[in-house]
N, C-alpha and C positions, 0 to 999 in steps of 0.2 A: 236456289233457282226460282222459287215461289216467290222471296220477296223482289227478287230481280226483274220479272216479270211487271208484277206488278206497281214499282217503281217507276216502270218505262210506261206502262199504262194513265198511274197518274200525269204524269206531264204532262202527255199528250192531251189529255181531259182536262187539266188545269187551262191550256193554252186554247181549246174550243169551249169550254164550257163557261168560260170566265170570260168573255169579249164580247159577248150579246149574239150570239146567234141566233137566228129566226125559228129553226125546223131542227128537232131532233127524231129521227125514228131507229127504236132500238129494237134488236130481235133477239130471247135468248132460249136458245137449243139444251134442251133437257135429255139425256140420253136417260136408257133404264139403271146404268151404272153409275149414275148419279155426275158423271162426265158433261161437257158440253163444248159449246160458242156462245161467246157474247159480242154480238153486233152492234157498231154504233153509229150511225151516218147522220152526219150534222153538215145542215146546209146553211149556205153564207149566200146572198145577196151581192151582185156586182160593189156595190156601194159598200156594203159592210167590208168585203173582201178589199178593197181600195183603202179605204181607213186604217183595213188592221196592217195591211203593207208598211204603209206609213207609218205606224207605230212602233211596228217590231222591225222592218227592215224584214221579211224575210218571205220576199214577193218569187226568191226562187226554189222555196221550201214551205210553201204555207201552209200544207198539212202536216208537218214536222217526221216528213218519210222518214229523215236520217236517221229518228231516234229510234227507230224498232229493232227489239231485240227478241229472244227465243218465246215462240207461243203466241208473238202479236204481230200481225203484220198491218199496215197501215198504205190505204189508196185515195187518189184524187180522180174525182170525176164531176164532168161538167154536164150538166142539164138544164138547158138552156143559157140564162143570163146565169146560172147559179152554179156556183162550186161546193161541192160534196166534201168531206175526209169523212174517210169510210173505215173503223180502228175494228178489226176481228180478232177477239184473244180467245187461247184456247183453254178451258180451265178442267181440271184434272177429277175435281170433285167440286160438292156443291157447300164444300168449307171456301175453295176458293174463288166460288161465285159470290159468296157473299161477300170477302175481302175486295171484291169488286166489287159489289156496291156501295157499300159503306165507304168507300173510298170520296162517294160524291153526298156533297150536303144538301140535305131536303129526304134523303129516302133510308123511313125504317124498315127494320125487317122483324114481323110478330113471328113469323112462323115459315123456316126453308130446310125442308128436310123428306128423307122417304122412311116411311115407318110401315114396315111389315108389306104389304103390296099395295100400296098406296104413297102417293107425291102431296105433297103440301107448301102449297105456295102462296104466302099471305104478307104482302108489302104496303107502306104508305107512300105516295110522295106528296112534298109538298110543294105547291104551283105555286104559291103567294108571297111566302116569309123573304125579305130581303136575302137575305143568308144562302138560300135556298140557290143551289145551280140549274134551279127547275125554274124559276120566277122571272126570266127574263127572256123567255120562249114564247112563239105564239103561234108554235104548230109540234104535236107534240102525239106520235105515233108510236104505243109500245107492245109489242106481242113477243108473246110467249109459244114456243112448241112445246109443248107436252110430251113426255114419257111413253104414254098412252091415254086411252080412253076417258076423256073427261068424264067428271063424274058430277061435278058440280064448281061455280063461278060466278063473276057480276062481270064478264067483258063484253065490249060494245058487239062483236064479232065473232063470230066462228066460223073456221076450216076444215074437219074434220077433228085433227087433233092441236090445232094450231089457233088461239087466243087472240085478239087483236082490244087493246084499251085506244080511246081517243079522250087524253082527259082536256077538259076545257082548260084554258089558260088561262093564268092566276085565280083561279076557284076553290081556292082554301086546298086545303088534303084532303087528296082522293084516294080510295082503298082500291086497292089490284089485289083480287084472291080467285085461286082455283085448286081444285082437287083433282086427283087424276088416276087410274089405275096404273099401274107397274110390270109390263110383262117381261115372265121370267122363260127361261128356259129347263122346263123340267126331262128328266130323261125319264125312261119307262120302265115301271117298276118289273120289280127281279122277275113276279112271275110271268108277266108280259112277253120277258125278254128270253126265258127259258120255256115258253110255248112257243116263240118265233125260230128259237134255234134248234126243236124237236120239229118242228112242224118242216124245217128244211131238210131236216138229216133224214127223215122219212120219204120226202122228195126225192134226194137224190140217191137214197138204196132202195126206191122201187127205178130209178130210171137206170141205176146198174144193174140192174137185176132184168130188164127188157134187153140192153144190150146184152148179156149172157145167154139170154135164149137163143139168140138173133145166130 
């Protein structure tokens, strides 16, 4: 299922990322289970979108809807003169976040992982190298949600726990890092939970104890 996914993923990347698009902006959702979304909406220019008709023939499918399969679903949306493909995949863990990146050439990955209560997120990409599916971009929005509570980062922007990079176009490799805390859900320890359940049995054998007088 994982490489099926992600087989359907490539394509669709191959067939926007490979054509000269103008605007890419990505978002990707960090849950604390190390789960998420990876957003990716790529915009095309009247012109651009004309061209690539012409090329591929497939002016009545040019976000390549048909091809989505379990985990990704893929939309078209127009803003103004511009057409959008908007690909959201859902990935299970952050092994298959990275199988997602690495999928596209220009972006390393030093460091994606949670280690003890902490998130660590430390990527390159590169805007310049011919090779690069980043180097033919010239508008180029990428944020990150957070787990939780940042800790520390180099992004242009901040949300509360939500990341925003703007890296300039074709300007060598830009480094995207951020730290973040991890909240867990702790339950309450034994003695907590055995003064909470004295504390009520006490409650309600004096309030049985009023009705018997009564």
């Amino acid at each position: 299922m994982k490489n099926h996914f992600i087989k359907i993923f490539i394509t669709i990347l191959c067939v926007l990322l490979l054509t000269g698009c103008h605007k890419l902006e990505e978002t990707t959702i960090i849950k604390p289970n190390g789960s998420g979304e990876l957003r990716m909406d790529v915009g095309f220019s009247a012109e651009e979108r004309a061209n690539m008709e012409k090329q591929n023939g497939n002016s009545q499918d040019f976000c390549n809807i048909s091809q989505v399969g379990p985990n990704v679903t893929v939309t078209e949306e127009q803003r103004g003169d511009e057409t959008w493909c908007i690909t959201v995949t859902q990935f299970k863990d952050l092994d298959e976040l990275r199988s997602l990146y690495e999928q596209r050439k220009g972006i390393t990955i030093n460091r994606l992982e949670i280690s003890g209560d902490e998130f660590y997120y430390d990527i390159d990409m590169d805007t310049l190298s011919e090779d690069s599916n980043f180097s033919t971009l010239t508008d180029i929005t990428w944020s990150l949600e957070l787990p939780g509570t940042p800790i520390d980062h180099n992004a242009d922007q901040v949300g509360e726990n939500t990341l925003i990079w703007i890296p300039t176009p074709k300007s060598g490799v830009v480094n995207l890092r951020a730290e973040s805390e991890v909240p867990k859900f702790r339950f309450p320890s034994c003695s907590a939970a055995f003064i909470g359940i004295g504390a009520g049995l006490i409650y309600w054998n004096r309030q049985g104890r009023k009705y018997s007088l009564k």
